[in-house]
Structures are given as C-alpha cells and as structure tokens.
PAVOLUM-111227 format. One record per residue (C-alpha): x, y, z. Coordinates in steps of 0.1 Angstrom, whole numbers, plus 5000, padded with zeros to 4 digits. Layout:
N
XYZ...
END
This chain:
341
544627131156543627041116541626721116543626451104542426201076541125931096539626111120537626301089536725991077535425851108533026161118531926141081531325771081529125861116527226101101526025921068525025631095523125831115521126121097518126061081516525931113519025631104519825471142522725231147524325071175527825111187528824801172527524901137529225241142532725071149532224801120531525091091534025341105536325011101534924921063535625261059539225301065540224971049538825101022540625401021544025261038543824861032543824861071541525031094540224841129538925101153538525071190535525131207536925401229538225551196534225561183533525701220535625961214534626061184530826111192532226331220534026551196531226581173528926671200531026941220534527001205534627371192537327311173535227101147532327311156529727051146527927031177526326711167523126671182523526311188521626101212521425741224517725581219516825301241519725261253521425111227521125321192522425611184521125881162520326261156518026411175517326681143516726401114517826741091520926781107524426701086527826761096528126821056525627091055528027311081528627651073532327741061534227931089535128301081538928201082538027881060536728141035539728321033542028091029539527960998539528290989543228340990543327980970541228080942543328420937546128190932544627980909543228310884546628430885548228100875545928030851547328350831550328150826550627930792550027540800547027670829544427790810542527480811541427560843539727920839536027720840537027520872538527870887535428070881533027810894535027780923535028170925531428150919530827950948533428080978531728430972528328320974529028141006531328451018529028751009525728531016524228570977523028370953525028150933525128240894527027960889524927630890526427290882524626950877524626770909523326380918523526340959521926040956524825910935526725610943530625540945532125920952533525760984536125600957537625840942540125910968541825550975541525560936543225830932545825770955546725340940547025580905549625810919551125500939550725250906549425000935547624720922544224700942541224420947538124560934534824380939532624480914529124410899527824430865524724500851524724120837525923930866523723780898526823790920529424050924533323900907536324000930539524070907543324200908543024610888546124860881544025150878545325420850543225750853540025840864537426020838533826170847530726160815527926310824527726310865529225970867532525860871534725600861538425440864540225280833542525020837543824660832542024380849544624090858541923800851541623870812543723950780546524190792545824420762542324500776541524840791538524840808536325090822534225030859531525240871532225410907528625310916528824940902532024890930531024710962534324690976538024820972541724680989544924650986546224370963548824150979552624270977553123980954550924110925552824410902551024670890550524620848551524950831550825010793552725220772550525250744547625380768547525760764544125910777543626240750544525930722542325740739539325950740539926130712537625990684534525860712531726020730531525860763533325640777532925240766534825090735535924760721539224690716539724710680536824950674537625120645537025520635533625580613532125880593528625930607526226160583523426320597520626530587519126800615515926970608515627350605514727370640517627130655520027270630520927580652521327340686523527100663525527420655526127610686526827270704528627030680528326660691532126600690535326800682535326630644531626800637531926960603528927120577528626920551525427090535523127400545519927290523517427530507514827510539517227520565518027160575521527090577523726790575526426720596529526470600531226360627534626070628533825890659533625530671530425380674529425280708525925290738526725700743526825760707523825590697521925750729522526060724521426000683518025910699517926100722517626410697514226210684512726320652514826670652517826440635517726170609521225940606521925900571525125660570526825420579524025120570524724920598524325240625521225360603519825000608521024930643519025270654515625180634515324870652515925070689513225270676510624990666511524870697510525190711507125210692506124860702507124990739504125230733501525060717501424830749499725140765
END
C-alpha cells in the first residue's frame, strides 16, 4: 500500500529526531511530528498510538523496508542504535527504478516537443542519476549540494498556498532584527540563486505595491492565515519581467536599469567570455594586450556588487561613479580587515 503524505512526513520527521545519536522522548516525538504537519496542513495533532505505530513500521514493516534500528534508552528515549543510519540514505527498490526510469524516458521524449526544451538539463541530470543508482556506477553528473541547509522543509506547503493562492502566516527573522516578526504573506512563485531558495510575494503589514523576497532558511514558522484574510494578487508582477534586468534575487522598488562598464584583464577576459555575467553582456573593446571591456544593463543590488568583488583584481569597474565608489570603499574596508592581522 503507497505511503500516504502524512504518514511520510511523520517517519521523516522521526528520523531527523533521532539520527545523529540525537535521543528524544515520546513526548518530543509526538510534539515535532505535530509541528510538522501543521506546518504542512495548518492542522496536524498526533496521537500517541499513532507515534507507536509508526516506530513499529519503521522497525519491521517490509513494505517500507526501512528496518529502523530503533531502540528505547533508559527507558524513556528513543534513538538509533547505528548513529549512521538514515531512512534517507535507503537504497531505491528495483521496481522504484523502473518506474524512474520509465519517468525520465517520458520526460526525453517530451522534451523533443516545442515549449519543453527547457527541461533537457533537468532530464539528463535526472538520467544521470537513476542510472547510476540502477547500474551501480559513478555519477558523471555532479550538482552543488548544501545538507546542512536550512528551510527545504518549505518548499512544499509553499508550493502548494501558490497553487491554492492561500494567504499564509509566516514567522520570519531577519538578519537585522533580535526577535522573529509574525505577518499575513500571498506567496507568488518560488526562485532558487545559488543553493538557496526563496519565495516572492506581498507582505499584508506594508505598502501593497511591495514585492518582497524571504529566505527559506530565515523562516521559523509557516500556517494558514485565517479564512477572513484574501489572498493579494498583482497583475503587474510577471517573474521573467521581473528578473529580467538583475542578478540575484533582492531589489528596491523603483530601482532603476544601469550600464555597468568593466575592464577584465587578459587572464579573466576568457572566463568573462565563455561565462557572461548576465544575458545583456556585450564586447565593448578587445584592447591591444588582451584585456577586454565588457557591459552589462542590470540593476545594481548585494549579488551584483558580490560577485564584482568577488572577481578581485582580475576586473576593474569603470562606470557608473556611484558603483565605482561604492566598491572602493568595500574594498578599503577589506584592506583595513587585513592589516588587523
């Protein structure tokens, strides 16, 4: 019998609480596997027979073919007996691999059609990875990975108030803050940068003609808003618009379009080349010993200027004024950083 949401969520809720060499009691197992399922459903009490239960699966069902070793410590805690052991790190059944198998064949030939080919590089990594798990190779596929990253557990109840349009309570905490602000959010879409993700949308506590952006890992806590709330739509939001003319992923309002001028040195020139910094990247000048300008049309913002420095002394901004000063004092900032050593 397939495992039904809940359920999954439960035994995964159990097994982030216990392995590790984590112990918890009954109690604690029954009040996360509770947190849990609010925060997926907006309801969610579990019975202790229900938590029972589940440990008994996990340790003998062969349906779910975990075969947990779980065991009860003085008593009163529960944990694994292998502090390795992970019902995530379970091999894929043979009839699980088919049916991924078949999947992916689906997906290649759809993606022949016009309108699909956008997802050729998510069909060969997924490809990639069902045959090295089916034929027991190597991966040649590797994609950049952060398991210690915070938030994932959202994108689901996320996901689903988008397709819904269900207005939700998010508690959240900033960088800024000392204590975590509860508001009303209509979440739009959701958008990953660089191993992160985030949700845009309209917060009901400020200027209606706000979007905002929140960090999966800066959410504490997610529910449903009450009935009485309606979810804010905004017909001048559209997300390839939207995105179009940044890197990354924050923006003020009224931010407005500039032409940034760069100079790369013969060695970065090639790098800047073969991996433009945005779509509007165009050649303004190949000089005499082999440095090259560049120029993008983008919004200044945080990503932007990051990723200037981050390229060190390989690139030199040249215009605007106000970016070329802005950066100079982030790097004498820098310098001073040092000459504390």
């Amino acid at each position: 019998m397939p495992i039904n949401r809940n359920a999954l969520l439960r035994y995964k809720t159990i097994d982030r609480m216990l392995k590790g060499g984590r112990q918890a009691t009954l109690e604690e197992l029954i009040d996360a596997c509770s947190d849990a399922l609010h925060d997926y459903n907006g309801y969610g009490d579990v019975s202790k027979r229900t938590i029972q239960n589940d440990i008994q699966e996990m340790r003998y069902s062969q349906a779910l073919g975990y075969h947990a070793p779980i065991v009860v410590v003085d008593r009163k805690y529960y944990t694994y007996r292998d502090r390795n052991y992970s019902i995530m790190q379970m091999p894929v059944s043979k009839d699980d691999l088919m049916q991924l198998s078949e999947a992916v064949g689906l997906l290649k030939q759809m993606s022949s059609f016009q309108g699909f080919n956008e997802v050729d590089d998510v069909v060969n990594r997924l490809e990639d990875h069902v045959a090295s798990m089916r034929y027991q190779v190597e991966p040649i596929i590797f994609l950049e990975n952060n398991n210690r990253l915070k938030g994932l557990e959202y994108i689901t109840p996320l996901h689903d108030a988008i397709m819904a349009q269900k207005v939700i309570k998010v508690t959240y905490m900033t960088f800024i803050s000392e204590e975590p602000v509860t508001f009303s959010f209509s979440p739009y879409i959701l958008k990953e940068f660089r191993n992160r993700w985030f949700v845009f949308g309209k917060r009901h506590d400020t200027p209606d003609r706000f979007i905002f952006n929140l960090a999966l890992d800066r959410i504490e806590h997610i529910t449903d808003a009450p009935k009485k709330e309606k979810y804010r739509t905004d017909k001048a939001f559209h997300p390839h618009s939207y995105f179009k003319n940044m890197i990354g992923v924050s923006r003020d309002f009224d931010s407005p379009v500039e032409h940034i001028v760069f100079e790369a040195t013969p060695a970065q020139a090639p790098y800047n080349i073969t991996k433009p910094l945005h779509d509007s990247q165009k050649v303004v000048e190949r000089r005499d010993d082999g440095s090259v300008v560049f120029s993008i049309d983008v919004i200044v913002n945080y990503e932007l200027e990051r990723d200037l420095l981050g390229f060190g002394e390989g690139i030199t901004v040249l215009s605007p004024s106000s970016l070329v000063e802005r950066l100079k004092e982030r790097l004498k900032k820098s310098i001073e950083n040092y000459k504390k050593m």
